[in-house]
N, C-alpha and C positions, 0 to 999 in steps of 0.2 A: 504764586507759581505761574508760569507761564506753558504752554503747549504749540511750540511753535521750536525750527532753526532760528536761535539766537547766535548761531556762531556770524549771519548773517546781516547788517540790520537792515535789509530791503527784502521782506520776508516773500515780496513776492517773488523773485529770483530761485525758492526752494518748492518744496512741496507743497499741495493745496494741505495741510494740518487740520483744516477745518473739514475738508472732506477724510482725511483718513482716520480722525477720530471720530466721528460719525459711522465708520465704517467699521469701527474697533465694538463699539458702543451695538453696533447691528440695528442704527435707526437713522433715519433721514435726516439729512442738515437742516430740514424745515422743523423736524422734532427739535434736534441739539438747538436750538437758538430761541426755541419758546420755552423750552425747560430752563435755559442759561436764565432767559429773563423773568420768569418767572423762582427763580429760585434765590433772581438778586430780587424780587419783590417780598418772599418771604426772611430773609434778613440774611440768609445761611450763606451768602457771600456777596461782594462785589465788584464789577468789573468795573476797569481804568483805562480808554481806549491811547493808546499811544502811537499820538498821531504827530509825524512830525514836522517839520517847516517846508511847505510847497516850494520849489522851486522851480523859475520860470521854464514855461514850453514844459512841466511836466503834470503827469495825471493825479489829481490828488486819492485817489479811490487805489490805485497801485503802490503807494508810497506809506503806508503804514506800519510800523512794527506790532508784533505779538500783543493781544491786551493779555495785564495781569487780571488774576483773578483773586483778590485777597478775599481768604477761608478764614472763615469766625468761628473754627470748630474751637480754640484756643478758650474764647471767653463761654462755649458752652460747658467746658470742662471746667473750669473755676466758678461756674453756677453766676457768670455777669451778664449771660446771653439773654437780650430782650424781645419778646415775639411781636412783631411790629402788627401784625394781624390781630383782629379782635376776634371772639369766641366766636365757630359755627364760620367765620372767613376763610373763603379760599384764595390760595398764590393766584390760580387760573382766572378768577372775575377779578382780581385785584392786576393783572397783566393788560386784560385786555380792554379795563375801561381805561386806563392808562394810555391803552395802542389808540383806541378811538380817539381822547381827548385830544392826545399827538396828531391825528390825523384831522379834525376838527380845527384844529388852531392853522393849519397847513393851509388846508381850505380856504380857511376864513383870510390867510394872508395871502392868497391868490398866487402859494408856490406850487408849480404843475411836479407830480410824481415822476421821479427820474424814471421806475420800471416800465415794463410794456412797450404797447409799441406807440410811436407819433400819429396823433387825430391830421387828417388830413383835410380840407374843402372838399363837401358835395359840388360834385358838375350837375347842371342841369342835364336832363338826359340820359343818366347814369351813366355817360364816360368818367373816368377817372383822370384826376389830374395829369395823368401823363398821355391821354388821347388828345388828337383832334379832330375839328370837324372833315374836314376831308380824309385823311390819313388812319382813325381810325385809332384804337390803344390797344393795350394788351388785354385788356380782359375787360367787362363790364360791369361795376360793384353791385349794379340792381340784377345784374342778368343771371337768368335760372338755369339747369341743365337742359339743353335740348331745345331752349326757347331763341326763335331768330332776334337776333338784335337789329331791330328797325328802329333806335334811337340814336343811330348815328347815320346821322345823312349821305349820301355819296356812296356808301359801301356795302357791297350785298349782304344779307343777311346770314344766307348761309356761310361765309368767313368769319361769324364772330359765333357760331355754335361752339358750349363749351363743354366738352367732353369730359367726364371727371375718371381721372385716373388713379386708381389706390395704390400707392407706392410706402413701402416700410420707409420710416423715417433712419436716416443716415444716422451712426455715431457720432462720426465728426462730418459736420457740414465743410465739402471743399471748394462749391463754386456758391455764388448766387442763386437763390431762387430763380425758376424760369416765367416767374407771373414778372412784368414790369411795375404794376400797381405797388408789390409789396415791397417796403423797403429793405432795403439790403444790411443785416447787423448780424454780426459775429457775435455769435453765441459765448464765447471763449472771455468776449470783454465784461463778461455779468461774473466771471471767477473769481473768487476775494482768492487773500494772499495768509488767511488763517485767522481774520476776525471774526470775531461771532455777532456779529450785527442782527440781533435779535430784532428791538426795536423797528431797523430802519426795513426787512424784509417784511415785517407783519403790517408796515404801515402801506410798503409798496403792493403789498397784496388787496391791501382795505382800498386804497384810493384807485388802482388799476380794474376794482369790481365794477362790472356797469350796472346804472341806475336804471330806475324803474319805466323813468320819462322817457329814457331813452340811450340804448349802448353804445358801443363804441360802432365809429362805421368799419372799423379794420377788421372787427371778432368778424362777421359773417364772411369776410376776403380770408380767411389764416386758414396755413396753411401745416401738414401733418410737423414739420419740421418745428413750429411754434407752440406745437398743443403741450401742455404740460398733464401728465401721467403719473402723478405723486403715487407709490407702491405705500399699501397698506404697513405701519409699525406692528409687529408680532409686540405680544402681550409680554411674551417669555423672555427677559433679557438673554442677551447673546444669541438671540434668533437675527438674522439679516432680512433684509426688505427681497433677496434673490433667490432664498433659501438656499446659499452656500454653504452657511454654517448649521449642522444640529443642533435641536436640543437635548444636550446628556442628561444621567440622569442627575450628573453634581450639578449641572444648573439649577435641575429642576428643585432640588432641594436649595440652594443657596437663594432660590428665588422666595422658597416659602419661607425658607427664615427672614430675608429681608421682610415679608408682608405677616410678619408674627410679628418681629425685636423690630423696629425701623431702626435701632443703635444701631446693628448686625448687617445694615443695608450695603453690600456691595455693589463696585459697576464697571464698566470698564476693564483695565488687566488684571486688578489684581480677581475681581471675580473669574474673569479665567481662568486663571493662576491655580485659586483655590479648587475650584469645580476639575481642574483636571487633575486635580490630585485627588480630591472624595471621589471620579471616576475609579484612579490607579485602585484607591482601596475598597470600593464596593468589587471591584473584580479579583482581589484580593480573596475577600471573604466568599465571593463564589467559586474560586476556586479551593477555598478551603472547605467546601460542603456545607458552609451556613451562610447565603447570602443578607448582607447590612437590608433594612426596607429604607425607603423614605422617610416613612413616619418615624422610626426611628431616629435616625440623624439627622431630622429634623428638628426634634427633640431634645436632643442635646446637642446641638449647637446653638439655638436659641436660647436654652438657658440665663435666665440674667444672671447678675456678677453682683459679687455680695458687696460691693465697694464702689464711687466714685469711679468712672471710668478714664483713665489715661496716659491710652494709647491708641492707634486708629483700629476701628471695626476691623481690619485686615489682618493686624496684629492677633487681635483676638481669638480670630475663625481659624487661621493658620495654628496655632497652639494648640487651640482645642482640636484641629485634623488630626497633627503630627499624636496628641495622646488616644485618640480614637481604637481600641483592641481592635484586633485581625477580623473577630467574627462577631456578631451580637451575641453571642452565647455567654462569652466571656467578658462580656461589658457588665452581665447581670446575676454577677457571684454574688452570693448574698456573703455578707459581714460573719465572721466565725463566731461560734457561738448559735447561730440557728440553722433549723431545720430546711429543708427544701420542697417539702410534701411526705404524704403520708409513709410511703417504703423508709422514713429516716426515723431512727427509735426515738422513744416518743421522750420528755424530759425526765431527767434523772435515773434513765438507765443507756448505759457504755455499752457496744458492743469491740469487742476482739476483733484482730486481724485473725489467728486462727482458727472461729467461729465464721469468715466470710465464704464464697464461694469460690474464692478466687486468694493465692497466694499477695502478700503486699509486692512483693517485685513484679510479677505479673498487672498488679491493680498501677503502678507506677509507670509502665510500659506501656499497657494499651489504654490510658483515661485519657478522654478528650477535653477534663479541664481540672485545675488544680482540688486536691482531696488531702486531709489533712492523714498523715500514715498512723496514726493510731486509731485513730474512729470513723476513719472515710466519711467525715462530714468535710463541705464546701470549706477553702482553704486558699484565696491567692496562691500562688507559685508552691502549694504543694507543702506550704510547712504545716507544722504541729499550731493547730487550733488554738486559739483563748480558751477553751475547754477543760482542755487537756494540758496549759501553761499554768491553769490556776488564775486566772487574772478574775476582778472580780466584775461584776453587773454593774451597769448603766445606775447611775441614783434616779433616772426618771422613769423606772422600768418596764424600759421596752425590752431586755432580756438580751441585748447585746455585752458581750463582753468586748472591757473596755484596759487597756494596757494603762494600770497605774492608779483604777479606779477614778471616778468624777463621774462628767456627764461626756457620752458620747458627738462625736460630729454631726451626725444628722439629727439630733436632738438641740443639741444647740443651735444648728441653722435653724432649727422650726421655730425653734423660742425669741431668734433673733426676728425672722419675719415678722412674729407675732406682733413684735413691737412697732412695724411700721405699717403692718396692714392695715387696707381701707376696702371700703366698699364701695364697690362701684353701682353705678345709676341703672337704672333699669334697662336703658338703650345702651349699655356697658359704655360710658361715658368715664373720665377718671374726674372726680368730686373736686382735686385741688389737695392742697398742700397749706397749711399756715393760716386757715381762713382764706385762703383766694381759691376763688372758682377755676377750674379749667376748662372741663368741655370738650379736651382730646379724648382721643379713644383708648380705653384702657387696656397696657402688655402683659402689668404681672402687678402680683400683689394686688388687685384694684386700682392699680396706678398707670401714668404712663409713665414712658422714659424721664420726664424733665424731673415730675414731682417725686417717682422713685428716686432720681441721685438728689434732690433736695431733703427728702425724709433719712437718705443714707447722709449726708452731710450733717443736717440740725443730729440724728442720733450722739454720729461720733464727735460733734462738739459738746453735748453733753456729758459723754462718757471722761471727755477731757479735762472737763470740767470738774468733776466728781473725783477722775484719779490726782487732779493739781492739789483740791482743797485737800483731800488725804495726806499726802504729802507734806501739804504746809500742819498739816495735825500732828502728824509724827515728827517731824523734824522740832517743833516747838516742846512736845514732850521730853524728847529726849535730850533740849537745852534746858530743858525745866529739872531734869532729874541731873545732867553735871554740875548745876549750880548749888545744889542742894546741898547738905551740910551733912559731913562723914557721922556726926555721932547724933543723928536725929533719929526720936524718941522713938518711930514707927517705922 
């Protein structure tokens, strides 16, 4: 997938993409391009830069198309995905010995850092290269505020006093500097055209830092127009570096989910997307007199998924918004067949609608959530109870009635868990899957995401297993019994 005008292929001619998804994202292009590189170091994709053939008299650094990013979510979902990092390894020290070693080797081959600004020759004297001895320059590189400059000959002292003037720095810079010392560089030419040059910006950062021996002579000369002012990244995705954007409260929720499920992890539009819709419906449920909490639909939206996952977290979150009831009240009917608390009569005794306080038309008019109309116990949409249908109990008895007799839903999810649960490590670490260690942090079950859809794969190839040989049982029985001879003795 690309994030660029491909209708173009000279991307610089369109929008800066690298700044507006940065911008989407509510974090700095110095974040967006340590996370890109850091997240092709943890395996979870790769980027392909597409660069194409320079042609003469032109700029190679303007002349790039969009890079692809090809996404490996495909072989995490078929259980092929490899974690290139070892146990207790982070993406971030795996990035930057990387940027170092890059910048090491640079060094070592005597290529100077394209960023920053050009080292100039000390003058004796502290004129700068563009003074002279009689004539004098623009400004003095040793000279202090307010100090006469008697280190250029010929020229009064008091003509080179330098008066320092704080001036807000410009948006867009439209003339030159007024220092002559400093050189003159448009700002506008350091613009990419929508690549995410991860690498080559952390490197220009590392090599442009001054050394200990000794700085650059230009940093003491710079000027407000050069200072860089990186604004703090908000923790909370969808918060901006300008505080344009708020944080609602569907981010704030979509963000704990992401740091519960990292499956469930949004970013970008579609977290948007969703978060402005968990908005629509927590305002929903407020104005229906029972407002959603956080911890709630935090709650279940997290949720893990009883299966293999495959389709994108986005899919996911959206389904489970779109079935989310109006108010929390009504999320937590309990199942027909049980009580509610004490005012509900107690097992094996019935009570009447003409024993209640209140007429059943009237009890149907004004109830604020569904009640079954013979026994005014809890009831989905208001029909006649398991109680009251005759259906019979749970065989694992938990006392829910169950349509058609067996074992109920939430019974068999628990029994299914059972089977894959683990235990996790003291520092809630997840133990591993198959004999291998793992060492992530553990989401659900004592597991993490990888080793839970692993434990959920080896299960239902067993169960596969087990329904084949079946099969091949019966089906040989029943070629065993039409072979068999009409008038046999048994």
């Amino acid at each position: 997938m690309t994030y660029a005008d491909v209708g173009a292929r000279d991307t610089s001619r369109g929008k800066p993409w690298r700044a507006e998804l940065a911008a989407q994202l509510g974090v700095s292009e110095k974040t967006l391009d340590r996370t890109v590189f850091e997240g092709e170091c943890a395996g979870l994709w790769t980027v392909h830069a597409q660069t194409r053939p320079v042609t003469e008299g032109a700029d190679p650094k303007k002349i790039n198309d969009a890079n692809i990013y090809v996404l490996r979510d495909a072989e995490f979902w078929r259980n092929e995905w490899v974690d290139p990092l070892e146990s207790g390894q982070k993406a971030a020290d795996v990035a930057k010995a990387r940027v170092s070693a890059r910048v090491e080797a640079k060094r070592a081959a005597g290529i100077e850092p394209m960023g920053g600004r050009k080292k100039k020759p000390q003058v004796e004297g502290g004129v700068t290269s563009d003074a002279t001895s009689s004539g004098g320059g623009g400004v003095m590189g040793d000279a202090t505020p307010g100090v006469m400059g008697d280190a250029t000959p010929g020229v009064m002292g008091d003509a080179l006093i330098k008066i320092p003037v704080v001036e807000s720095p410009p948006q867009e810079p439209a003339s030159p500097p007024v220092r002559p010392s400093v050189g003159v560089e448009d700002p506008r030419a350091n613009e990419t055209d929508g690549r995410t040059g991860a690498v080559d910006s952390e490197e220009k950062q590392a090599e442009a830092r001054p050394t200990a021996e000794g700085g650059d002579p230009a940093a003491a000369d710079a000027t407000p127009q050069s200072s860089s002012n990186e604004g703090a990244v908000p923790a909370t995705p969808g918060m901006s570096t300008d505080g344009g954007r708020e944080t609602t409260p569907g981010m704030e929720v979509l963000a704990r989910v992401g740091r519960l499920n990292e499956t469930f992890k949004l970013a970008g539009k579609p977290f948007l997307d969703q978060a402005r819709e968990l908005d629509m419906r927590i305002a929903d449920s407020e104005a229906a007199g029972d407002a959603w909490r956080v911890s709630d639909l935090v709650s279940m939206l997290s949720a893990p998924l009883n299966g293999p996952i495959r389709v994108s977290a986005g899919a996911v979150i959206a389904d489970r918004i779109r079935k989310l009831p109006r108010t929390p009240r009504s999320a937590m009917l309990m199942l027909p067949g049980q009580s509610t608390g004490e005012d509900r009569p107690m097992a094996g005794e019935r009570s009447v609608p003409n024993a209640a306080d209140r007429t059943v038309n009237d009890s149907i008019a004004r109830r604020t959530r569904g009640e079954c109309p013979e026994c005014r116990a809890d009831s989905p949409g208001g029909t006649v109870c398991g109680d009251c249908l005759g259906w019979p109990k749970c065989v694992s008895g938990c006392g829910r009635a169950v349509r058609g007799g067996g074992t109920c839903e939430t019974c068999e999810y628990a029994a299914h868990h059972a089977t894959i649960a683990a235990t996790a490590s003291e520092d809630g670490k997840c133990p591993g899957h198959g004999g291998k260690p793992c060492g992530k942090r553990a989401v659900t079950l004592g597991l993490c995401a990888t080793c839970r859809i692993k434990a959920e794969t080896d299960r239902n190839s067993v169960i596969a297993d087990w329904e084949t040989a079946r099969d091949q049982i019966v089906a040989a029985a029943k070629a065993a019994e039409e072979r068999q001879p009409e008038n046999a003795p048994f």
